[in-house]
N, C-alpha and C positions, 0 to 999 in steps of 0.2 A: 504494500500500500504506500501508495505517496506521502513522506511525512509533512508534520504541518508546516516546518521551515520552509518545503521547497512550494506550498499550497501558499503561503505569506506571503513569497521571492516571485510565484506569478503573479498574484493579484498586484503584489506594488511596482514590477515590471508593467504588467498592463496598464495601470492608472496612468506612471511615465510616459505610455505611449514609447515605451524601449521593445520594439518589436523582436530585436536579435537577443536581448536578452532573456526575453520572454519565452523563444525557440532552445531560446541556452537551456535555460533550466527544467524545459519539457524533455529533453535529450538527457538530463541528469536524473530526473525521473524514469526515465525508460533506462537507465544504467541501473537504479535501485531496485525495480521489477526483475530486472534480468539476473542480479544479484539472488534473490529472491526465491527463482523460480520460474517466473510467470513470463516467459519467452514469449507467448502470444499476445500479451498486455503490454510488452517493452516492443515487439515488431511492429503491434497498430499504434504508438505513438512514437516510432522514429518514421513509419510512414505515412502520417499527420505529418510530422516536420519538414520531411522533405516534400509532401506536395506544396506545404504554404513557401516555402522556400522558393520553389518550381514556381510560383504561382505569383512572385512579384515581378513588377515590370523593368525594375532594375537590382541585379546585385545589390545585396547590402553592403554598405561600405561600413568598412571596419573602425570600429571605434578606439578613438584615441583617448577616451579617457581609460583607468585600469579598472581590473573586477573590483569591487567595494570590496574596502580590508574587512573582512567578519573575525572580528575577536572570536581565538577559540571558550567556549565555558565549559564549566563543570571539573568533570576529571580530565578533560581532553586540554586543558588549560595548564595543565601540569606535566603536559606530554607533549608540546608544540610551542613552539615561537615561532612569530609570524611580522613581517613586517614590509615592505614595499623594499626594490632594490633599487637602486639610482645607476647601475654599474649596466653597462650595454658592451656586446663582444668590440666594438671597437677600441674600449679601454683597456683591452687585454694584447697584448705580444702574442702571436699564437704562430707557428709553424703553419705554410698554407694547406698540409693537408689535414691537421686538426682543425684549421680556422673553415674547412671546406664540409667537413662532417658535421660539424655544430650548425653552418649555415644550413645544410641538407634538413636537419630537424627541426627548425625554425620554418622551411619555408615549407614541411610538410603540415604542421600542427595551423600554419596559420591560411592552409589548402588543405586543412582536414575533410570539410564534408565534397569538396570534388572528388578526394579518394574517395570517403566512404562513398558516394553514391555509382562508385566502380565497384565495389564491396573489396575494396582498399583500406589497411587502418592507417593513419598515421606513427610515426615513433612514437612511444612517450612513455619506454622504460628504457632508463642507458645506465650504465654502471662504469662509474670514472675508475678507475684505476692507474697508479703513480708513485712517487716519492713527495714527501711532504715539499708543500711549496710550491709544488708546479704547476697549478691555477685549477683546484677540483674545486673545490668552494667557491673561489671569483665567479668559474664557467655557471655554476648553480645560479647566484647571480645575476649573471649578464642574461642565460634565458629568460628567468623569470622577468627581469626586466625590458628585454624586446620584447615579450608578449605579452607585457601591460598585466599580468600576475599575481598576488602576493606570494613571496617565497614563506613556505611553513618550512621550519629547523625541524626535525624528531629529535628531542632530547631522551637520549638513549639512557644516560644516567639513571632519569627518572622511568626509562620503560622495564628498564631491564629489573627486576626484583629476586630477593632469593625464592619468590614462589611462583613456578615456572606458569604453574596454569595462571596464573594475574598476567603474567608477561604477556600470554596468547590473548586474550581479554583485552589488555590495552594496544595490543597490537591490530586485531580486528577492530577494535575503535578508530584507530588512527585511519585503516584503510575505508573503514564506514567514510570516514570525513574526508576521505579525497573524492567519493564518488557526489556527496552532497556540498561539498565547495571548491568550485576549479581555482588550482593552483598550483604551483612547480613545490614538491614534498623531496623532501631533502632528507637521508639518512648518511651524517659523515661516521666515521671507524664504524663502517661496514661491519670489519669481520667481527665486532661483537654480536652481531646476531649470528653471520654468515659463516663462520669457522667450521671445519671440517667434522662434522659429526663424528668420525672416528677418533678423532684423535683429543677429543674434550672427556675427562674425567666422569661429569657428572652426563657421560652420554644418555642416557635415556632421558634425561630432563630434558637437558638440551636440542636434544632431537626432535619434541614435539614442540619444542618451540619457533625450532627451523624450517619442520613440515611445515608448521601453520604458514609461516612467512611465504614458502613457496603456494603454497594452496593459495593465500591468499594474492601475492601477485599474479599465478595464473590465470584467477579468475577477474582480476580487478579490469573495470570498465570506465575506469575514469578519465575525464577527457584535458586534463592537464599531463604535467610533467611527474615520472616518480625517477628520482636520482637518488643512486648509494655512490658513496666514495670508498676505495681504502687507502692504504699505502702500502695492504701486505695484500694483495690479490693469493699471495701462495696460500695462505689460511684461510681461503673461500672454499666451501663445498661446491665442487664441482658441477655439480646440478643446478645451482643457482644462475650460471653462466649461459645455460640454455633459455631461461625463465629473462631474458631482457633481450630487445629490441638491438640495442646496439651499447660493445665493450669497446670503450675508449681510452688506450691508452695517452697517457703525459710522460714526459720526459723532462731532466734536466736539460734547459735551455743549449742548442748548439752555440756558437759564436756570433752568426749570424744575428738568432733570437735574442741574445745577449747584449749585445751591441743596440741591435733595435731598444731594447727596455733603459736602457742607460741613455740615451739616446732621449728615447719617450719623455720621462721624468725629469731630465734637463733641456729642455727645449726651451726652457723661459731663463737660460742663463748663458751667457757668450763662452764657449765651448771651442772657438774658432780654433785650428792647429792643435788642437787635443790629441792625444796619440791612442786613439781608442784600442785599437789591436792591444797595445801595451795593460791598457784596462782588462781590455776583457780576457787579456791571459792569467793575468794575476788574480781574476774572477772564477778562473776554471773549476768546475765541483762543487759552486755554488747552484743554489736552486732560482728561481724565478725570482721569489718572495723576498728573498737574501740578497738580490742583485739590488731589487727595487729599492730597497732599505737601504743599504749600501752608497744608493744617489743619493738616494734624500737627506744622509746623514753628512755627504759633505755638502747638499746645497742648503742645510740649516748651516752649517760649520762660514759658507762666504755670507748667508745674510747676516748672520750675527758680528761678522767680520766688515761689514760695508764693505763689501765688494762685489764685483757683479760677474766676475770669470772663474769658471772651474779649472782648478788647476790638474794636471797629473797627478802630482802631491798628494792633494785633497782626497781626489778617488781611491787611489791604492792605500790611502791611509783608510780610511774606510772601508775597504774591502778586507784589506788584512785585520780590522779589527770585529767584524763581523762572520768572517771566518774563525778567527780565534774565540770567540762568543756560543759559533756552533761546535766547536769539539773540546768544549767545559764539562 
């Protein structure tokens, strides 16, 4: 049955006269039906959607304002942070063929019902995989923010409990609440859920806490973003890797990417005759995150100084102290 949030969300879409959003939330009704059970009651209202859809005289144009933030309540409050992203993939340094895979699922979700009406789904389970730093979380981010979104955190802290069947209960919560409010769902250190059921002590707990996570991503119909991170993909149970759309690795930045982000972050400071090669060797085995911090810590280091040039100096002084920072 349709709950009363999404009976609310139509009637105060219709009063707006918000016709696409009004179709939005008919479509997240037919995801809770389908959830449900009742396949025949989520088919006649995705094809209600698509006739009215079919049936305007022009495309609807996509709205620029974002989905309304919905505070999470109850106990779901204590399991999510939510908040709007301001970061867009352009803010990020990306290698062009990660920068090509992220635009590939941006320009499916926001071409979702042309797929579906091929009976095409769009992306919208990816699982980041990397070394800390190397933009899992910015990327989380920058989607939800080209898609006008709110990005929801799962705070794992609070999901994970020493009583496993609670775990699955708040876990089925979480994924209730992506099919009744679209948004880009974020789970970072993965492998706290995702760890290899064999090789965890309290395997039988664990495992049914795993299952559920797969059951429930198999079955999930929700028409946002669901993203995990890790840093140790090798402690993921192997089955989980088939249960996602698209595995995305990250890497430490080559020279190139490197260069570009030092680069990026100083661009509002005269740089001219810099010996960046020099930089970014002395950079080597640094992460993304490390690089960026690295600029920024000698371009506070000239503003504080009244001056307006980065020196060589500057940088490698910063780099080797933020390298020496990471292997404390």
């Amino acid at each position: 049955m349709t709950t009363a949030q999404q009976l609310i969300s139509l009637l105060k879409s219709h009063v707006e006269g918000d016709d696409e959003q009004f179709l939005t939330i008919a479509l997240q009704a037919a995801a809770s039906e389908a959830r449900r059970g009742h396949g025949k009651v989520a088919m006649q209202l995705r094809e209600l959607v698509d006739a009215a859809r079919a049936n305007r005289e022009r495309p609807p144009k996509r709205r620029s304002a974002p989905v309304p933030l919905a505070q999470p309540r109850g106990d779901l409050a204590n399991l999510i942070a939510v908040r709007y992203a301001d970061v867009r993939l352009s803010s990020m340094v990306l290698p062009e063929a990660l920068d090509e895979r992220l635009r590939r699922v941006l320009r499916e979700q926001r071409q979702r019902h042309r797929l579906l009406s091929h009976g095409l789904a769009p992306r919208h389970k990816l699982l980041l995989i990397g070394p800390p730093g190397s933009g899992k979380t910015m990327t989380a981010s920058a989607l939800a923010g080209e898609l006008h979104l709110p990005l929801f955190t799962v705070q794992l802290d609070a999901l994970m409990t020493k009583f496993m069947g609670e775990t699955a209960s708040k876990l089925r919560m979480v994924f209730t609440a992506m099919v009744e409010t679209k948004g880009v769902y974020f789970f970072d250190e993965f492998d706290a859920i995702g760890a290899r059921r064999v090789e965890r002590n309290d395997v039988g707990e664990i495992r049914r806490v795993l299952n559920s996570f797969l059951q429930f991503l198999e079955e999930d119909e929700s028409e946002g973003l669901v993203i995990a991170a890790t840093n140790h993909p090798e402690l993921l149970d192997p089955a989980l890797f088939r249960r996602f759309d698209d595995v995305i690795e990250y890497a430490l930045p080559s020279a190139e990417v490197a260069k570009r982000i030092l680069q990026a972050r100083l661009a509002t400071f005269d740089t001219e005759g810099l010996d960046w090669d020099a930089v970014v060797t002395a950079a080597g085995g640094m992460s993304q995150a490390e690089i960026s911090r690295a600029a920024t810590d000698a371009a506070k280091l000239v503003v504080l100084e009244d001056r307006d040039r980065i020196t060589l100096r500057d940088l490698t002084a910063a780099v080797a102290e933020r390298k020496g920072a990471a292997h404390r």
